[in-house]
N, C-alpha and C positions, 0 to 999 in steps of 0.2 A: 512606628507601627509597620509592619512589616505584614507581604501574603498578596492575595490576588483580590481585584473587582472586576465587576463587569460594566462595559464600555459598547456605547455605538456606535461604530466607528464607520465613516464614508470613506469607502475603498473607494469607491469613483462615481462619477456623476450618476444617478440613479440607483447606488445601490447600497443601503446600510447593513452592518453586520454586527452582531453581538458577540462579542469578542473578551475574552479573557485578557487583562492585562494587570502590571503590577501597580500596588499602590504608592503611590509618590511618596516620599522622604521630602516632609517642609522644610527650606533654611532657615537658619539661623535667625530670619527678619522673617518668615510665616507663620503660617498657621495651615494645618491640614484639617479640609469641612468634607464630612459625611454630606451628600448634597442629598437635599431632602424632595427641592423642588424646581425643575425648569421649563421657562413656555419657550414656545416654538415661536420663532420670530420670521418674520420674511425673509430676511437677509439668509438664513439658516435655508429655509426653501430654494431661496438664488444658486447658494451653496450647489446645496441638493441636484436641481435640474441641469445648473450649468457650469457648474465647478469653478465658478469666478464671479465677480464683483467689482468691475473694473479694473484696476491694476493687479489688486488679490486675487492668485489664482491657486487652485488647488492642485499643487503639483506632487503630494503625498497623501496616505490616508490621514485623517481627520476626526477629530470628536468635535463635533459643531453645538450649538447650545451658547449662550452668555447672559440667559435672563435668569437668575438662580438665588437660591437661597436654602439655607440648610445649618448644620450643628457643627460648633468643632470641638475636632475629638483629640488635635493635639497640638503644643505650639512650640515656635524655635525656642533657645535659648535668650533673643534679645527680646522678645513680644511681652510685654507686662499689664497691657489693657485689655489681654480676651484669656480666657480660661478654659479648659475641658468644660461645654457639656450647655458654655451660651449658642445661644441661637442666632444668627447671623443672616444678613444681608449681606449679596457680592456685586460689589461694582466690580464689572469687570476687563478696565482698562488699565493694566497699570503702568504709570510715568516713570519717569529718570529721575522725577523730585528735583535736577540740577540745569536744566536752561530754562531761558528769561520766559520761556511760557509757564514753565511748573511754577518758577519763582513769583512772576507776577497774578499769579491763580488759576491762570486761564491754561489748565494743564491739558486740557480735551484738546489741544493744538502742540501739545508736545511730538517730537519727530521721533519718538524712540518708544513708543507707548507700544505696550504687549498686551492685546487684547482678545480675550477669552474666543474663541471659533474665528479667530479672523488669519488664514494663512501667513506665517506656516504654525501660528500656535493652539493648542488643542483647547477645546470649549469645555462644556460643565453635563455632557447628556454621558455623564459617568457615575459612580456611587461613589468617587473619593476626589476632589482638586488639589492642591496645594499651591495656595496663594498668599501674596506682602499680606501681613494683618492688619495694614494701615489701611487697605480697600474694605473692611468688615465692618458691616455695622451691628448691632447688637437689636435685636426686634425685641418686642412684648413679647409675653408668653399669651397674650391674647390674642395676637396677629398670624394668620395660619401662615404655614409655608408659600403657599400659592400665591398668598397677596404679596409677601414680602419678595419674589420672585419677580410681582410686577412692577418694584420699585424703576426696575430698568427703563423698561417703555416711559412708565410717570417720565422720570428723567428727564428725558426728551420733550413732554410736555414742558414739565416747567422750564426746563432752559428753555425753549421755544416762548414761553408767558415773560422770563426775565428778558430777553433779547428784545424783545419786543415791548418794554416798557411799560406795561399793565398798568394802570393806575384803578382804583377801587371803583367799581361802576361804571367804569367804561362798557363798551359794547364792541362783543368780537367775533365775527367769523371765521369760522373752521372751513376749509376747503377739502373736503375729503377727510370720510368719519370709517375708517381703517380704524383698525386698533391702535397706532397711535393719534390719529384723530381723537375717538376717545378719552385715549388719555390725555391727550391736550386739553379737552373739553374739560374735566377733572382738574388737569392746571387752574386753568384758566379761573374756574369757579372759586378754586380754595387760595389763590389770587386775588380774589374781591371782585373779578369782575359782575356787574350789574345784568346786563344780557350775553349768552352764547347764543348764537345760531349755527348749525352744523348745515349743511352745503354738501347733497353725493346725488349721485344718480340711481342710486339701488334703493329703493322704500325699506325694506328689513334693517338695513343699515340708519336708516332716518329713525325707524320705527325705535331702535334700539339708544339714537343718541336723545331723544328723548327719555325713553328707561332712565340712561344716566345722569341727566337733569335738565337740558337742553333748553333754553328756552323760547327758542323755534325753529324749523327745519325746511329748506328748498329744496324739492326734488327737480332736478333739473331736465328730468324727461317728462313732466308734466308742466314745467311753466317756466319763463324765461324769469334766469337768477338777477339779474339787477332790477328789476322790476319787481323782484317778490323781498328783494333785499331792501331799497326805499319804503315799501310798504312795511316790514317790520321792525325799520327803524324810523317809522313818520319822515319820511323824505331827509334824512342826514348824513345815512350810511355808516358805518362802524370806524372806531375809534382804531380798531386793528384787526389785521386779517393775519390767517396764519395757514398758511399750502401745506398740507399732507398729503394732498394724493401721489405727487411724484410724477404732476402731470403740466407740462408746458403751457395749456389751453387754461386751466386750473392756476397756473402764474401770473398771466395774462389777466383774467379776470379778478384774483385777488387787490390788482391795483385798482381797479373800477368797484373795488365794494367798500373803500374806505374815503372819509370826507378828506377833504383839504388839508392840507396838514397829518395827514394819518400815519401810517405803519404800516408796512408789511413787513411778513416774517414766513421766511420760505424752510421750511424742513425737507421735502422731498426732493427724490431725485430721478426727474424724467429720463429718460430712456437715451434721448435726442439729447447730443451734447451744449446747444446753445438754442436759445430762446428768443423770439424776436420780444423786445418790449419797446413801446410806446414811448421814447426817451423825452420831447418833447410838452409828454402829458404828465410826468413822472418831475421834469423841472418846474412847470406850470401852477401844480398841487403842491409842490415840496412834498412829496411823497419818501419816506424813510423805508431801505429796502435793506434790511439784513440777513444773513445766512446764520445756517445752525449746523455745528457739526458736535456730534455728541449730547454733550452735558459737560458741566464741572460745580463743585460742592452744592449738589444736588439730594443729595441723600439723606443728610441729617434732617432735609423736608420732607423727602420723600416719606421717610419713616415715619414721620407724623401727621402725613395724611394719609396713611394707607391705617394708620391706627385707627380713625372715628369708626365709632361700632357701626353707623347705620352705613357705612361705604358698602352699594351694590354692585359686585362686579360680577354678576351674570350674564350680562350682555355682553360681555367680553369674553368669557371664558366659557367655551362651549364644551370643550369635551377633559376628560381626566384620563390619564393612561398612565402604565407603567412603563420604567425602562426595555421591558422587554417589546414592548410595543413601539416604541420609534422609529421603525420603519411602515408599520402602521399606520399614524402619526404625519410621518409629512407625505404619503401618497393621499391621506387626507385632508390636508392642508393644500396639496395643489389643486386638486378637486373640487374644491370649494374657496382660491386664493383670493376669489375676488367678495367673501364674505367679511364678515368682522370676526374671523376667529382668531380663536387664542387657545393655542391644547398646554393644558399643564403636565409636565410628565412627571410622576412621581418614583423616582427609583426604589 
């Protein structure tokens, strides 16, 4: 398929442009997706404001975007399990398939992974990609583009729920109910666990992880959180804690919200490069402290739980825009960064 789409491309920190560019030619092991639907991610705002991300730095222009989901409309010559015209989900990191992380499963740690908006490679806030077909997953035709877009973030929940051991009925605290808070919380539930608590300092945000099933919430600028955390688990504390906010104070505390023996499971990433902890109190408890980078075979669940009809994800997804609109889009997203939004943009 050959001719032009249109693309929004960050020329440089603060400024998006809508840009004419050509449409990719899939290899031989792709597939090319008309991209139907992508949310706006923080990382993509970090992008945005600050042209880096730690070591990634934006040192060219950029189409940023990696939560996406859309149709494809044509495949290489090796690709025999997707066809003109299925509907897809895009993981969008893809591995080398050939050192001992891809071999052993755990590919989200592979050293060669090319990842959709992460410099120097371009992302999906376009109307054409061209990507491996082995990252595609195929949706219902009852799952809208938007929800299958949010497979990405899910992701990160549930690998955050599997790292962290989930057993059925357990009880867990969320540390910061962001939108992948959230979706943890959505992990966590279709998990088996017994109780979530969500844990922020924003009430709209509480207000909201409730909406999504919560089954009870600490505002931490109205009452001191380990005192309201005992109380809603009758003096035991939780089975497993899990830090989203990306905040050091929020680490710190995650280990005091779980009993003896418990979990932690850190997803965010505070600002400050090291974190004092409690090492003493952490041998003490045998407290279990893992990290999460990514996801890996995440999806084929993902897919199935973004499928249950009654799944509400209003509280997530605040606003709808078009491609032409993403510069719109993430001046709105900073404006409001410390909300729970989520803009779908639909090209």
């Amino acid at each position: 398929m050959q001719g032009k789409m249109k693309a929004a491309v960050l020329t440089k920190p603060g400024h998006i442009e809508i840009q004419e560019l050509d449409i990719p030619t899939p290899g031989p092991d792709e597939a090319l997706v008309r991209v139907r639907a992508v949310g706006l991610c923080g990382s993509d705002v970090h992008y945005y404001e600050h042209g880096k991300i730690g070591p990634y730095v934006v040192t060219k222009p950029i189409i940023l975007g990696h939560e996406a989901a859309g149709e494809v409309v044509a495949v290489g010559s090796e690709v025999r399990h997707l066809k003109a015209g299925q509907r897809v989900t895009i993981e969008p990191g893809v591995t080398c398939g050939r050192c001992e992380y891809c071999k052993s499963g755990r590919y989200n740690l592979c050293p060669d992974v090319r990842f959709l908006a992460t410099p120097p490679y371009d992302g999906a806030f376009c109307e054409y990609i061209a990507i491996r077909a082995d990252f595609l997953y195929p949706i219902p035709d009852s799952m809208s583009y938007e929800k299958a877009a949010l497979i990405e973030p899910l992701s990160v929940g549930l690998h955050a729920v599997s790292r962290g051991g989930l057993k059925t009925g357990e009880t867990v605290v969320i540390m910061g109910m962001g939108p992948i808070g959230m979706m943890t919380l959505l992990a966590a539930k279709a998990a088996g666990a017994g109780r979530v608590i969500g844990v922020d300092l924003e009430r709209f945000r509480l207000e909201r992880a409730l909406q999504m099933g919560a089954d009870g919430v600490v505002n931490l600028r109205e009452e001191d959180g380990m005192e309201a955390i005992l109380r809603l688990t009758g003096g035991r504390k939780a089975d497993l804690a899990i830090e989203t906010a990306g905040n050091g104070k929020a680490a710190q505390a995650s280990l005091q919200a779980v009993r003896r023996g418990g979990r932690v499971v850190l997803v965010g990433l505070p600002q400050e490069e090291a974190t004092p902890l409690n090492i003493p109190y952490i041998v003490d408890n045998e407290i279990d402290i893992r990290g999460v980078f990514r996801y890996h075979n995440t999806y084929p669940t993902g897919v199935a739980v973004m499928s249950a009809e009654n799944l509400n994800l209003d509280p997530v997804i605040t606003d709808r825009m078009t491609l032409d609109e993403t510069p719109k889009a993430f001046e709105k997203a900073i404006k409001e960064k410390h909300s729970t939004l989520k803009i779908v943009i639909e090209p």
